[in-house]
C-alpha positions as CSV (number, residue, x, y, z in Angstrom):
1,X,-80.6,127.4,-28.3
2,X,-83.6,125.5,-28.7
3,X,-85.5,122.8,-26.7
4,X,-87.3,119.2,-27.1
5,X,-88.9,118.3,-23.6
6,X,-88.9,114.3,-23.7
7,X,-92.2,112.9,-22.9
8,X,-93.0,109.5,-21.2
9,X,-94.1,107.8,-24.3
10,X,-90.2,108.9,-25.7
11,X,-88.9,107.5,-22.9
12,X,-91.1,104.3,-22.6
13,X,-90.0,104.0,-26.8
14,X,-86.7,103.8,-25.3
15,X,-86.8,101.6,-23.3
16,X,-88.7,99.2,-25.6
17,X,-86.4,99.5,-27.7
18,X,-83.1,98.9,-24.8
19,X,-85.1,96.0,-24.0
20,X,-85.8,94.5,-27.5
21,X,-82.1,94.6,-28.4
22,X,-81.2,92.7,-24.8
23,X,-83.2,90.1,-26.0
24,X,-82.5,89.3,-29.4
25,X,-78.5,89.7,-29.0
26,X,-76.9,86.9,-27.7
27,X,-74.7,88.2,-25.4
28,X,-75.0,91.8,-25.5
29,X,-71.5,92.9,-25.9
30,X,-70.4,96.4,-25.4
31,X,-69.1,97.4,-28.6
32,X,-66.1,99.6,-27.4
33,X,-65.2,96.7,-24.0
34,X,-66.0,93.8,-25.4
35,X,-68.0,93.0,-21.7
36,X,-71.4,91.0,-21.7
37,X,-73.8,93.5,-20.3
38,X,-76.7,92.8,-18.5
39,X,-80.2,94.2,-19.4
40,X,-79.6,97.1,-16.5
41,X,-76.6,98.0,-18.0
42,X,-78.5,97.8,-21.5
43,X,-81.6,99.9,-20.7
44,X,-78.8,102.8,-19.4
45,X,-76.4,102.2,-22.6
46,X,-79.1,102.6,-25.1
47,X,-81.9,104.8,-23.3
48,X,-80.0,108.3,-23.5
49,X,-79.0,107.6,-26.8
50,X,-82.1,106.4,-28.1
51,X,-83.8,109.8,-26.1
52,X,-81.1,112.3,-28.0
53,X,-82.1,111.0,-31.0
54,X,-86.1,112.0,-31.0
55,X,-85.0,115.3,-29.3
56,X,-82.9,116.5,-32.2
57,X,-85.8,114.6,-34.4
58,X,-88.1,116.9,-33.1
59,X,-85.7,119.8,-33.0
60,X,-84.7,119.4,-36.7
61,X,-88.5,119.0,-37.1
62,X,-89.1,122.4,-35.8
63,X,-87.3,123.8,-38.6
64,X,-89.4,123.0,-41.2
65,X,-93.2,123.2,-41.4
66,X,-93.2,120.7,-44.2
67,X,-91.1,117.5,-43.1
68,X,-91.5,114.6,-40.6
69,X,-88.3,112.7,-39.9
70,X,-88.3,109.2,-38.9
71,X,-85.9,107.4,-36.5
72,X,-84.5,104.0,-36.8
73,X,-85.6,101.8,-33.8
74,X,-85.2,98.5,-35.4
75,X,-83.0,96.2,-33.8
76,X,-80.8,94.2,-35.8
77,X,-78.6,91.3,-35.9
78,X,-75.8,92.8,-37.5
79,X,-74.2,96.5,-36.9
80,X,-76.5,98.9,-37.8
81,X,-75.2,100.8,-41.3
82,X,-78.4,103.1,-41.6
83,X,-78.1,106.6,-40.5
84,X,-80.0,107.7,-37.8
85,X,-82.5,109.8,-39.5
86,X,-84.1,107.0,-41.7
87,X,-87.0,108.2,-43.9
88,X,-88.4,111.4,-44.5
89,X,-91.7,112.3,-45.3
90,X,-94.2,115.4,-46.0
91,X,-96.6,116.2,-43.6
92,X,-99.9,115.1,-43.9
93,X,-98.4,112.7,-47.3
94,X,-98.3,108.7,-47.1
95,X,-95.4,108.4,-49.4
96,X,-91.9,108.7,-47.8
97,X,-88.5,109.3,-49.1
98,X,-84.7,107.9,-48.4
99,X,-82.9,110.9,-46.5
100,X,-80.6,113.2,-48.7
101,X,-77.9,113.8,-46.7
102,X,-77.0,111.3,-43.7
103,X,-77.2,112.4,-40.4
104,X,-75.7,110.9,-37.2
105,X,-76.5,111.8,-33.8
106,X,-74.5,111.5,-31.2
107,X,-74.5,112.0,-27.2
108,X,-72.1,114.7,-25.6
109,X,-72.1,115.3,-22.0
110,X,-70.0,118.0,-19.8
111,X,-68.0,115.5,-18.7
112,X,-66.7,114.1,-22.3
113,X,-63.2,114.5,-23.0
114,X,-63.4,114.4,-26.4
115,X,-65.5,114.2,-29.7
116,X,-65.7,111.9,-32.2
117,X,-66.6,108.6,-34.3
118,X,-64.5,105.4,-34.0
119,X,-62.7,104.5,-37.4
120,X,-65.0,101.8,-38.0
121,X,-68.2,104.6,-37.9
122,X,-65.9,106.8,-39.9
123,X,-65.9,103.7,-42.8
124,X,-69.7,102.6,-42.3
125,X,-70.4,106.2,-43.0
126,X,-67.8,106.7,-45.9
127,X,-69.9,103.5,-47.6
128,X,-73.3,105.0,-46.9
129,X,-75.3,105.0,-50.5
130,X,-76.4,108.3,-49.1
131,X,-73.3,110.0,-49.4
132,X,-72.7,108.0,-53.0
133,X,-69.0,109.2,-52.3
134,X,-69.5,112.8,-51.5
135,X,-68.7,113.8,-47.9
136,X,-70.1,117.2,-47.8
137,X,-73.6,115.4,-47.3
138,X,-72.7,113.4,-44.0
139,X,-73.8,115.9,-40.3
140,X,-72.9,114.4,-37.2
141,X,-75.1,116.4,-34.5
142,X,-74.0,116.2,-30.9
143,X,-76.6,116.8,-28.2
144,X,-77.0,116.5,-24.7
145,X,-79.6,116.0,-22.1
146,X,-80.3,118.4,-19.6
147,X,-81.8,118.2,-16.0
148,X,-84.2,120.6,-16.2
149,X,-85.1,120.6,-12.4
150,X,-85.1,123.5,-10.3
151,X,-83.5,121.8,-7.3
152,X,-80.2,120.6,-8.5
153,X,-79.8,118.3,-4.9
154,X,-82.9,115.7,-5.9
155,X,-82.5,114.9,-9.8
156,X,-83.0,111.9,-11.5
157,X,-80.4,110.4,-13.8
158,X,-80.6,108.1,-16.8
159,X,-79.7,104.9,-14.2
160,X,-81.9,106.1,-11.8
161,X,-79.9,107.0,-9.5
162,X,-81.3,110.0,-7.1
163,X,-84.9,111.2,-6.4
164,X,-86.9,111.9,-8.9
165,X,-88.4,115.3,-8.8
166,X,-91.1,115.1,-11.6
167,X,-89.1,117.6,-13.8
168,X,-88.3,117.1,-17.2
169,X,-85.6,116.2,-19.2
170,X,-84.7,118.7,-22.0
171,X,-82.3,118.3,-24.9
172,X,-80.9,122.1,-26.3
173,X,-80.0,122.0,-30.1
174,X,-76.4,122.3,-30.0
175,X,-74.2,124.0,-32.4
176,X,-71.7,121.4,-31.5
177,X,-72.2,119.9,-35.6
178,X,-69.2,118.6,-37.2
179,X,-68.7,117.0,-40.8
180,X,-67.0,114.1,-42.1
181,X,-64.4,114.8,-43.8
């Protein structure tokens, strides 16, 4: 299983990001409730998302000595339709490149009782340009982040609750990958 240990500047991207979107929706609905969130509740929605995402970026990254994966951060006014995994690029190059195959990453904690996309990810997927009709090239990754501290009584969570300890954060490369089918 391998490793990304998130660094402050991933974090403080994620937040930016948390805080970007609170501002420019009106409202902030939770997609799956319906409820107007706050930006607390915003920065600890998108946050641990936003933080699996570089950690399998960098993990996917690791991979290949050749490639440089780029993640969408853009907040938009609509529902994002891009995959999560934007551009790719050769290292060291200036030109990038669309993504061949769209990938979708995805949060999975101990605690979840199940795995999946909603119907209406399912359909945003299915009418991906990407896929240009072919399943087979749509990966949905699953990863989690880990408390990586020592003393399991003072750790800090993604809301803050507890002490913080210092300790990082890591995100294991799961084998937890399904397909659309």
């Amino acid at each position: 299983m391998k490793y990304y240990k998130l660094t402050e500047k991933d974090l403080e991207k994620c937040i930016d990001f948390a805080v970007r979107r609170y501002f420019a929706k009106k409202g902030n609905p939770n997609r799956t409730t319906g409820q107007a969130r706050g930006l607390g509740a915003m920065i600890n929605d998108w946050v641990g998302g936003k933080a699996i995402e570089i950690g399998v970026q960098r993990i996917l990254e690791q991979f290949s000595d050749s490639k440089e994966l780029e993640l969408d951060f853009e907040v938009y006014n609509r529902i994002a339709q891009d995959p999560d995994i934007i551009k790719v690029a050769e290292k060291g190059a200036t030109k990038v490149r669309d993504p061949n195959v769209y990938v979708e990453i995805k949060n999975y904690s101990e605690n979840d009782r199940w795995l999946g996309l909603s119907m209406e990810q399912v359909n945003t997927i299915k009418r991906s340009k990407i896929l240009n009709g072919d399943p087979e090239k749509a990966y949905i990754i699953y990863a989690s982040l880990n408390d990586m501290a020592e003393d399991k009584e003072k750790r800090l969570d993604g809301r803050g609750q507890g002490k913080e300890t210092g300790s990082p954060w890591g995100l294991p490369a799961s084998s937890n990958k399904g397909r659309l089918r």
